[in-house]
TILUM-708257 format. One line per 3 residues: for each residue x, y negated, z of N, C-alpha, C, O, CB. Coordinates in Angstrom, 3 decimals. Glycine has a CB too. Layout:
TILUM-708257
X Y Z X Y Z X Y Z X Y Z X Y Z  ...
END
This chain:
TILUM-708257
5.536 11.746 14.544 6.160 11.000 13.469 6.757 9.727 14.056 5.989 9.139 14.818 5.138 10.676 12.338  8.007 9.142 13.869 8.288 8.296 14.175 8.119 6.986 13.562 8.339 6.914 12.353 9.074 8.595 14.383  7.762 5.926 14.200 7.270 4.979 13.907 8.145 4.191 12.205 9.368 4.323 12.153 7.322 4.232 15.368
7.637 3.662 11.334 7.983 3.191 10.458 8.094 1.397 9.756 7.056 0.865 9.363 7.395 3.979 10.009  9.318 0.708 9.690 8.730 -0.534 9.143 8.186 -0.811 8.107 8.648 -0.336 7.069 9.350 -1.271 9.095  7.269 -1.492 8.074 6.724 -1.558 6.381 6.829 -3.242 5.984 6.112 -4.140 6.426 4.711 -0.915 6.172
7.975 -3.357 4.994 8.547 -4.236 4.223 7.571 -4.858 2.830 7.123 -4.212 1.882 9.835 -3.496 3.830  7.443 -6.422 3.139 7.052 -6.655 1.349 8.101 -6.818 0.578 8.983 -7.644 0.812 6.196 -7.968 0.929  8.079 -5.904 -0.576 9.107 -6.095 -1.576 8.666 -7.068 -2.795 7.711 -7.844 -2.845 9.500 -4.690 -2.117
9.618 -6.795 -3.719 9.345 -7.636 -5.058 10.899 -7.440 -5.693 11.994 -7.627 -5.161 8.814 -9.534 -4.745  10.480 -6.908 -7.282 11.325 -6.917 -8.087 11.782 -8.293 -8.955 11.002 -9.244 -8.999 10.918 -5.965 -8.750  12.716 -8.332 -9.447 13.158 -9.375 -10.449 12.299 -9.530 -11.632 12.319 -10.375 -12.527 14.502 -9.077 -10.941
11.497 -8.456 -11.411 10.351 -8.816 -12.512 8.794 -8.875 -12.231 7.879 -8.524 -12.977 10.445 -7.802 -13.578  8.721 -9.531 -10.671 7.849 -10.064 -10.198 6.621 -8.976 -9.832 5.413 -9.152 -9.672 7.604 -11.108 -11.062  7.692 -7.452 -9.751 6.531 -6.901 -8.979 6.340 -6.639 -7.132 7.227 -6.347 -6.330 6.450 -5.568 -9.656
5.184 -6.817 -6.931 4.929 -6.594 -5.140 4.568 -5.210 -4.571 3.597 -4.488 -4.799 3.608 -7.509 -4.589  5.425 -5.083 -3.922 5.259 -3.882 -3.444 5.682 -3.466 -1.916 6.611 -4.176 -1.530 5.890 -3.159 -4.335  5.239 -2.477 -0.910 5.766 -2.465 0.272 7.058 -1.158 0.359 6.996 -0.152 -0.347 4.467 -2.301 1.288
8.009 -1.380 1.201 8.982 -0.177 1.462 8.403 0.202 3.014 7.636 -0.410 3.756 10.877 -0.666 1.392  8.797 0.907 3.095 8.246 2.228 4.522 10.269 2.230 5.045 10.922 2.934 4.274 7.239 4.827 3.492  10.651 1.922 5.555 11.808 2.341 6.558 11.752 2.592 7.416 10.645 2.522 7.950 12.559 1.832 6.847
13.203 3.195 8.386 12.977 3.940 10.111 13.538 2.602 10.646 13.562 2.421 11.864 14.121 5.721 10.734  13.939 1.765 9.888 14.505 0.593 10.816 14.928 -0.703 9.410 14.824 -0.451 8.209 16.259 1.321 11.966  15.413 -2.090 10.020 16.017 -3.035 9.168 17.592 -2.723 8.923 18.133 -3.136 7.897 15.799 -4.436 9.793
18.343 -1.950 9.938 19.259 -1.624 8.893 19.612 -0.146 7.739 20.472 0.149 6.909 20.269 -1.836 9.645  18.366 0.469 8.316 17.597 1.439 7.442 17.865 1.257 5.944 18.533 1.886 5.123 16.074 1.281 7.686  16.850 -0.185 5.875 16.048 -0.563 4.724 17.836 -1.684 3.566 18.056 -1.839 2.365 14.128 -1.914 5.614
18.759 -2.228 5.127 19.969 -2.585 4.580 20.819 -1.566 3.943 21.570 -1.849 3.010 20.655 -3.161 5.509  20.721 -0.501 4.386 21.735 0.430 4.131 21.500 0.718 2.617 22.101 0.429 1.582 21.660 1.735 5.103  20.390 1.397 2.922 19.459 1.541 0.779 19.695 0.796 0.101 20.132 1.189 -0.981 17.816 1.363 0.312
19.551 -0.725 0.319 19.074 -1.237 -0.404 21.147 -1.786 -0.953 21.382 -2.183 -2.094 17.615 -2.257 0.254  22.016 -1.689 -0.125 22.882 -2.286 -0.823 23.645 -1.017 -1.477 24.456 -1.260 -2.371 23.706 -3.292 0.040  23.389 0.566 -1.007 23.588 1.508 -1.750 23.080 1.257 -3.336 23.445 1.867 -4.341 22.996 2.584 -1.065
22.159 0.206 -3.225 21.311 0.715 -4.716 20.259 1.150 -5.234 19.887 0.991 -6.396 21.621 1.426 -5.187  19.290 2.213 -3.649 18.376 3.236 -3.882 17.372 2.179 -3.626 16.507 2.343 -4.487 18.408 4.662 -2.990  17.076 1.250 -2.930 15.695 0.459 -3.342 15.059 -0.106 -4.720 15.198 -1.289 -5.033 15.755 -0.641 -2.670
14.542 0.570 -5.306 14.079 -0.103 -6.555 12.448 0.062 -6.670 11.714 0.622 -5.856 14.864 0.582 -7.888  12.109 -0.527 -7.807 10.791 -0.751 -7.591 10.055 0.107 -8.536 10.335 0.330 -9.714 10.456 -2.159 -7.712  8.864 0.645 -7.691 8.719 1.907 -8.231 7.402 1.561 -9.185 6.349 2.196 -9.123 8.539 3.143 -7.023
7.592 0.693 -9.879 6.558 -0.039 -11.022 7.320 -0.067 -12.493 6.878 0.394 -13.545 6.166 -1.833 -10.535  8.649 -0.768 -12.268 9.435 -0.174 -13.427 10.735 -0.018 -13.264 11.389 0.455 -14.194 9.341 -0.875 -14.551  11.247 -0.318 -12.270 12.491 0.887 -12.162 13.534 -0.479 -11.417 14.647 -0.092 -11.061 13.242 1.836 -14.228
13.330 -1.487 -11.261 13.984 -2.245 -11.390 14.679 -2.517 -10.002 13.976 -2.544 -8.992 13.347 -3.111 -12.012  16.377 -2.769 -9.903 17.165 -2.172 -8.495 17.120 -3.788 -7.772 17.365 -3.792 -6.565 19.213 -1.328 -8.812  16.775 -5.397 -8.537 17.087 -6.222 -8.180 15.877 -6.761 -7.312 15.142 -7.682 -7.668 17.613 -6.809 -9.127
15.747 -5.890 -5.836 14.835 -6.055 -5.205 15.341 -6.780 -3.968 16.455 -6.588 -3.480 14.191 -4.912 -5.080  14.259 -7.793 -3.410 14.578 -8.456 -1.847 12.638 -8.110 -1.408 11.583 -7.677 -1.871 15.323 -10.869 -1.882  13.368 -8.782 -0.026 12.308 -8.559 0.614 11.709 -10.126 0.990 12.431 -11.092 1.235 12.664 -7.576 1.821
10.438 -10.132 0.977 9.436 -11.381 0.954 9.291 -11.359 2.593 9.423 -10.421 3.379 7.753 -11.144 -0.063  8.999 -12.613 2.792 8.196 -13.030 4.076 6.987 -12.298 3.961 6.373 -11.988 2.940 7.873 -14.622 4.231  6.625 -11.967 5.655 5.512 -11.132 5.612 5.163 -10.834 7.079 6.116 -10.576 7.814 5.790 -9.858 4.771
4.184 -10.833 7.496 3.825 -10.282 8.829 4.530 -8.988 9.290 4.957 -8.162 8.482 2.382 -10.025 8.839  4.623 -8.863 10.505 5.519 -7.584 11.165 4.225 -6.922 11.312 3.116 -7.281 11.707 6.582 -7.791 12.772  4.860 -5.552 10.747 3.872 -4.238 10.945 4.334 -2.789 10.473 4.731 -2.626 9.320 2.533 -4.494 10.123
4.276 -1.741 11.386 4.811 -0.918 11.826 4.015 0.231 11.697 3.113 0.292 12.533 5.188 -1.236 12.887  4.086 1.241 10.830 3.641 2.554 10.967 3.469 3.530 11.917 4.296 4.442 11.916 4.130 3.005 10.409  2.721 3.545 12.601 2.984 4.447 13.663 2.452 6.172 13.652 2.324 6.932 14.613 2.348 3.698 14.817
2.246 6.390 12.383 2.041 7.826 12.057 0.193 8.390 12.536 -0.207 9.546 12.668 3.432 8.746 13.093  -0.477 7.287 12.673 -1.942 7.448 13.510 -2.272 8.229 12.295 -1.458 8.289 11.373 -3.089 5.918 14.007  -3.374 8.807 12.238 -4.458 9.921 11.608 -5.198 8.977 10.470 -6.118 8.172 10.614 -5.760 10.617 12.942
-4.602 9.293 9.506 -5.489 8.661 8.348 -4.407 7.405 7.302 -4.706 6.559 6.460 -7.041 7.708 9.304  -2.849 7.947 8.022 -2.048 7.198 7.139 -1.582 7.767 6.551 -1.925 8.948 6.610 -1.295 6.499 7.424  -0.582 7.439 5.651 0.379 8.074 4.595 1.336 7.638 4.323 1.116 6.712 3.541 0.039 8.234 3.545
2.810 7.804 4.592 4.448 7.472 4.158 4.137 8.179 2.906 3.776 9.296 2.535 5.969 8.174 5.202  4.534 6.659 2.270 4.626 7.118 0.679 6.051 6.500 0.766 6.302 5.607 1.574 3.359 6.386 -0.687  7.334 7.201 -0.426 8.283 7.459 -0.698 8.527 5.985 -1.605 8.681 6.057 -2.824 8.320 8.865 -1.215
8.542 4.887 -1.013 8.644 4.078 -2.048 10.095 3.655 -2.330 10.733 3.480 -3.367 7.795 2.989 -1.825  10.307 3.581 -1.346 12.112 3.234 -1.287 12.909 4.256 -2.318 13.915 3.850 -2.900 12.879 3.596 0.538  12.693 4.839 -2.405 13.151 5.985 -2.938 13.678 6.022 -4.517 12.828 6.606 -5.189 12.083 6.872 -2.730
14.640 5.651 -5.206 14.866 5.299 -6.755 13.526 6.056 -7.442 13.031 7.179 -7.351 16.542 5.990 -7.440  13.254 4.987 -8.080 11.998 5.327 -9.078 12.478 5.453 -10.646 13.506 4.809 -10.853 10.789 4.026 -8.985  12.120 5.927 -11.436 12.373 6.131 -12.442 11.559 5.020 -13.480 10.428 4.557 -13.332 12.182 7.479 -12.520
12.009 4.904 -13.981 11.477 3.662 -15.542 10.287 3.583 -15.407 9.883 4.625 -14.891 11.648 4.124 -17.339  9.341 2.754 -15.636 7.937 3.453 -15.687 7.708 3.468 -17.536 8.116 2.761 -18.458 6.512 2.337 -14.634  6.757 4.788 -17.409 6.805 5.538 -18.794 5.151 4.700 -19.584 4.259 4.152 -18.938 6.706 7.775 -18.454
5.193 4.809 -20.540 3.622 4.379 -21.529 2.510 5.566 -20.322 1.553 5.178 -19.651 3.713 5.239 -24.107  2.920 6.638 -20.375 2.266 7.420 -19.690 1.504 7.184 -18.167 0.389 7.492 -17.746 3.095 8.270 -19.686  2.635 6.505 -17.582 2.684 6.234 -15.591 1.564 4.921 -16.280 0.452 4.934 -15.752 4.949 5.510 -14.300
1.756 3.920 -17.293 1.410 3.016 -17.131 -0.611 3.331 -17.707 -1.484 2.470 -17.602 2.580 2.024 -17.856  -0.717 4.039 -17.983 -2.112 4.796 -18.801 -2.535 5.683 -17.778 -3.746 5.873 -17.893 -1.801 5.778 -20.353  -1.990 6.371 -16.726 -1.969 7.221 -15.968 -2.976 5.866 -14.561 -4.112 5.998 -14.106 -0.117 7.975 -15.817
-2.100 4.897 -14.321 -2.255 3.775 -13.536 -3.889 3.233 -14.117 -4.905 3.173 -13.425 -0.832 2.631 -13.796  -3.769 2.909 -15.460 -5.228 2.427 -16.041 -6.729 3.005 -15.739 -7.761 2.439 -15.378 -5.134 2.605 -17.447  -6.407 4.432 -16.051 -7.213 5.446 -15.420 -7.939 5.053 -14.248 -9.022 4.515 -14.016 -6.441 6.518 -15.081
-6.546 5.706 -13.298 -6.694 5.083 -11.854 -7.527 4.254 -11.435 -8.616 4.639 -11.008 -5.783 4.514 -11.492  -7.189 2.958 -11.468 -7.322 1.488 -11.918 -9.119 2.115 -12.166 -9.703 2.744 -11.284 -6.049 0.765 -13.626  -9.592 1.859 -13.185 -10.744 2.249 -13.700 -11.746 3.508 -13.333 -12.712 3.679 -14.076 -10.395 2.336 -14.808
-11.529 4.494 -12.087 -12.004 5.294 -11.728 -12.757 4.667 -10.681 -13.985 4.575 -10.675 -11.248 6.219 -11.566  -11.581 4.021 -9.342 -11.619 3.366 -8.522 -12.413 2.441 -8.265 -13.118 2.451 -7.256 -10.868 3.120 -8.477  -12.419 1.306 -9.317 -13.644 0.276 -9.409 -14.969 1.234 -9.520 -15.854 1.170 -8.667 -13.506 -0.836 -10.881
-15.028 2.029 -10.514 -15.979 2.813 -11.204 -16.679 3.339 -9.793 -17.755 2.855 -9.444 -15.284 4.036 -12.332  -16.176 4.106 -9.195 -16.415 4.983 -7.781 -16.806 4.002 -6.488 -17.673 4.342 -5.684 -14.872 5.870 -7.342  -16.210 2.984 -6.398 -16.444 2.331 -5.250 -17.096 1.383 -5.143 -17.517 0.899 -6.194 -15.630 2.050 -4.775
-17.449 0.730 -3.877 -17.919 -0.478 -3.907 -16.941 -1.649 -3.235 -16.289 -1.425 -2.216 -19.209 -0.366 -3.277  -16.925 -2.760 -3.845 -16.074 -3.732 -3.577 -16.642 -4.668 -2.235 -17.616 -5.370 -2.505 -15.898 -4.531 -4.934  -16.115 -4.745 -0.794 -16.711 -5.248 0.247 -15.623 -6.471 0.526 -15.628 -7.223 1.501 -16.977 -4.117 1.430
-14.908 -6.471 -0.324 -13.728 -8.042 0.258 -13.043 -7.458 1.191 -12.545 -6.366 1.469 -14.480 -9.659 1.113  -13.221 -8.980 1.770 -12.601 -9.362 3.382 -13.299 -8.169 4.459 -12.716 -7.616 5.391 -13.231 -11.268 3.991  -14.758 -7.964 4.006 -15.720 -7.072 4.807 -14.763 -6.029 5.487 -14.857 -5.848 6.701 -16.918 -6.301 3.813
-13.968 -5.432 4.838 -13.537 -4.306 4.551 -13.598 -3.608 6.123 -14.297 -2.689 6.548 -12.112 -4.429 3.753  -12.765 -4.284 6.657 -12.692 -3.164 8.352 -14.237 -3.222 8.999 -14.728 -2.284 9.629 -11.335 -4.049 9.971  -14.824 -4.321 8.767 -16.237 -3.876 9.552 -17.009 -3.303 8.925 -17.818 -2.659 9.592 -17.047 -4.803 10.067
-17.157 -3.240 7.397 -17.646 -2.011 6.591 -17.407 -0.391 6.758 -18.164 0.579 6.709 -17.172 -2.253 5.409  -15.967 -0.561 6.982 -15.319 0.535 6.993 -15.620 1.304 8.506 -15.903 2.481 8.730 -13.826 0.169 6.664  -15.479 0.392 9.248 -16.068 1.182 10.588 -17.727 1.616 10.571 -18.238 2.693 10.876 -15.852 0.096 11.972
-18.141 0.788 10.258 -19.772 1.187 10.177 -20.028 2.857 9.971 -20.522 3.815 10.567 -20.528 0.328 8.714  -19.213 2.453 8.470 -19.591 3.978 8.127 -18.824 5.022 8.799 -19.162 6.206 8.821 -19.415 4.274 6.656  -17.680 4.493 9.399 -17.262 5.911 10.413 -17.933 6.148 11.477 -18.012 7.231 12.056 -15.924 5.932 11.026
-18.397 5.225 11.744 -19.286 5.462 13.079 -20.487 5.904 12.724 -21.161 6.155 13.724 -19.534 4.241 13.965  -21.152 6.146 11.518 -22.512 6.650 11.434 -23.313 5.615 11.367 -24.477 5.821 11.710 -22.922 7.481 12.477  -22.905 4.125 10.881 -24.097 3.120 11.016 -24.628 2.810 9.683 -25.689 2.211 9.508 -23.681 1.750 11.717
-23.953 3.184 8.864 -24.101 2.928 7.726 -23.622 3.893 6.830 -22.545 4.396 7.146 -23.670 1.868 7.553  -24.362 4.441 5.359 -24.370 5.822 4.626 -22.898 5.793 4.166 -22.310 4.737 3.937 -25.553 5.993 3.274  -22.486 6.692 4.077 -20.779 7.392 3.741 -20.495 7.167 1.983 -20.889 7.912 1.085 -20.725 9.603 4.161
-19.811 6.089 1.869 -19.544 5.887 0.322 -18.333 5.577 0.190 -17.812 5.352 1.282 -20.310 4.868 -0.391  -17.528 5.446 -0.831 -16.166 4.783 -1.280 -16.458 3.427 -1.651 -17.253 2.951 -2.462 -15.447 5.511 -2.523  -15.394 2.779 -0.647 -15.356 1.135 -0.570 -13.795 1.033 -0.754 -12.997 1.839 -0.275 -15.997 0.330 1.065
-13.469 -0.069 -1.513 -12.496 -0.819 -1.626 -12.680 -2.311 -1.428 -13.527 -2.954 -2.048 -12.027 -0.539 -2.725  -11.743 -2.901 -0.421 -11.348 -4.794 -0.304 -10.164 -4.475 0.433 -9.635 -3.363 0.454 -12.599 -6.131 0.743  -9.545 -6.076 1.383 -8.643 -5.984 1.716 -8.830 -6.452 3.544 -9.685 -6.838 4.341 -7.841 -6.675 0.681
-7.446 -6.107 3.466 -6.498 -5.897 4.765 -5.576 -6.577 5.406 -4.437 -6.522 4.940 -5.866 -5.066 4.669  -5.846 -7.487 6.777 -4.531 -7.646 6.786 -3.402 -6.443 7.468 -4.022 -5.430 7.791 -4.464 -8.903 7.448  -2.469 -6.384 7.641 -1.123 -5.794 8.000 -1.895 -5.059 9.254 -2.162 -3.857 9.258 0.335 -7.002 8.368
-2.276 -6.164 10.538 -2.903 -6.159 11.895 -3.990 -5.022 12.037 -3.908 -4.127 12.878 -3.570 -7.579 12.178  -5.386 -5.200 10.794 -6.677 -4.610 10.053 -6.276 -3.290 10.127 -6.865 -2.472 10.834 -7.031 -5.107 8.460  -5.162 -2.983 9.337 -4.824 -1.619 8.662 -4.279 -0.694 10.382 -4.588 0.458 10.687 -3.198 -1.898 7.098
-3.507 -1.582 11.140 -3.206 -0.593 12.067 -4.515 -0.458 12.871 -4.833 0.603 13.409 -1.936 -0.951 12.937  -5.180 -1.462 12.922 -6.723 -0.930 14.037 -7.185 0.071 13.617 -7.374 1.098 14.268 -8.129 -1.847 14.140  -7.529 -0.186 11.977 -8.278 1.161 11.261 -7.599 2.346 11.820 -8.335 3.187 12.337 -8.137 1.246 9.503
-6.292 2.571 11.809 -5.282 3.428 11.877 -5.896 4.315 13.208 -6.514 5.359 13.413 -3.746 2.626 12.024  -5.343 3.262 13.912 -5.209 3.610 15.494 -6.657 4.112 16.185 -6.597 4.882 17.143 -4.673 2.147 16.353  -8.160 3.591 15.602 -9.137 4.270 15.550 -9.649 5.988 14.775 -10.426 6.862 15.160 -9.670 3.301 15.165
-8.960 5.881 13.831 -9.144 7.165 13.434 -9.491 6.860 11.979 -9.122 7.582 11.053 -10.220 7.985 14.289  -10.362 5.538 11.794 -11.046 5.629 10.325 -10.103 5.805 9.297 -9.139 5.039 9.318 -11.849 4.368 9.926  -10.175 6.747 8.294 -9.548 6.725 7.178 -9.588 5.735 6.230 -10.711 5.591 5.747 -9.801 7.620 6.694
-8.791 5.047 5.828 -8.434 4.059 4.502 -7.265 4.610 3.774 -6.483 5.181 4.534 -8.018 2.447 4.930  -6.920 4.608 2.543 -5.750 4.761 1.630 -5.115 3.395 1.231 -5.960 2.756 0.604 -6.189 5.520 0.340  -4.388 2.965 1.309 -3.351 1.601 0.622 -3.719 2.564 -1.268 -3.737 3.757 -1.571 -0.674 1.595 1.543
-3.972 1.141 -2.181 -3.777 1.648 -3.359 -2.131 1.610 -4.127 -1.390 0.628 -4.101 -4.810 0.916 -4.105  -1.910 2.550 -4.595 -0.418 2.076 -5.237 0.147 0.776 -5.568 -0.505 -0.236 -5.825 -0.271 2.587 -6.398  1.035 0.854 -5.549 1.535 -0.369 -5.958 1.607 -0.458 -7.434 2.266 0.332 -8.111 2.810 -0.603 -5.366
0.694 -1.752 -8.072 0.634 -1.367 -9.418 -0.807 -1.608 -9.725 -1.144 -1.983 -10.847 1.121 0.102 -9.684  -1.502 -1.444 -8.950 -2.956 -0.758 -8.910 -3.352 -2.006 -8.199 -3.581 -1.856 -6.999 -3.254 0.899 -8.057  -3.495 -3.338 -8.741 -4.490 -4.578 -8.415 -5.864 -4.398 -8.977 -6.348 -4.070 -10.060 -3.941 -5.967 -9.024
-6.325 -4.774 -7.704 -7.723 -4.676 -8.247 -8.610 -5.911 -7.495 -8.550 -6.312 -6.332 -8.386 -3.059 -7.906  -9.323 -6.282 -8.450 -10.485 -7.626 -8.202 -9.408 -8.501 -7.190 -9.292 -8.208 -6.000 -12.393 -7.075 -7.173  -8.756 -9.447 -7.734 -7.531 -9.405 -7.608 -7.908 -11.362 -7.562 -7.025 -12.192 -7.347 -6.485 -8.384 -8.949
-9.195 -11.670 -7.785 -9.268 -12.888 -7.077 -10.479 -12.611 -5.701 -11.246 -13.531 -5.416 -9.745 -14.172 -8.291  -10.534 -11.347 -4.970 -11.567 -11.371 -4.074 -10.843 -11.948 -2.887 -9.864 -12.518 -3.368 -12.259 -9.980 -3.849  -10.831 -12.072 -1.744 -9.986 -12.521 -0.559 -11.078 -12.365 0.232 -11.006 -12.605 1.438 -9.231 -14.005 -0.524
END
């Protein structure tokens, strides 16, 4: 897989979100075509935020999600569909913060019992996890959660 940039976005209606491109004039080309919009509610008046450089490199346990990609309106449905989500997630996991990568390794390594954890990441975090093997998922965009932990 070839390596990928991953962009912070944000719509005109103040949503955050990341784009996945093969390059910056990749992500130029889309975005003045039109096709960058934000896939929270549809909205095309997107730029890109300051943000640490970080790069997909296709390691075992990631996922190119299609964000760039024109999104459609978001429906009562996507947004109840998201709530769910949202509410399974907390429900299922345990919340470790900042912990997150040395939690997260523990339990890949066998040091600690195998459960669903959610906290955060930086940009840097996510490729170690990556590049080790441990599995993590990014949650959708949309999908804040405990959203004053750090």
């Amino acid at each position: 897989m070839k390596p990928m940039k991953v962009f912070r976005l944000a719509c005109a209606q103040g949503h955050d979100f990341e784009g996945w491109f093969a390059s910056v004039e990749a992500f130029d080309g889309q975005h003045a075509a039109g096709q960058v919009r934000c896939p929270v509610c549809g909205e095309g008046g997107v730029s890109r935020l300051p943000s640490a450089p970080y790069v997909n490199t296709g390691a075992r346990g990631t996922q190119t999600l299609p964000v760039a990609s024109p999104a459609p309106a978001a429906s009562p449905e996507l947004a109840t569909a998201l709530a769910a989500l949202k509410s399974f997630v907390e429900a299922n996991t345990e919340n470790v913060g900042r912990r997150f990568p040395e939690v997260a390794r523990r339990i890949h390594y066998g040091e600690e019992e195998k459960r669903g954890i959610r906290g955060r990441v930086t940009p840097e975090e996510a490729a170690e996890l990556a590049d080790e093997g441990v599995d993590a998922v990014p949650l959708p965009p949309g999908l804040a959660l405990d959203e004053g932990v750090h």
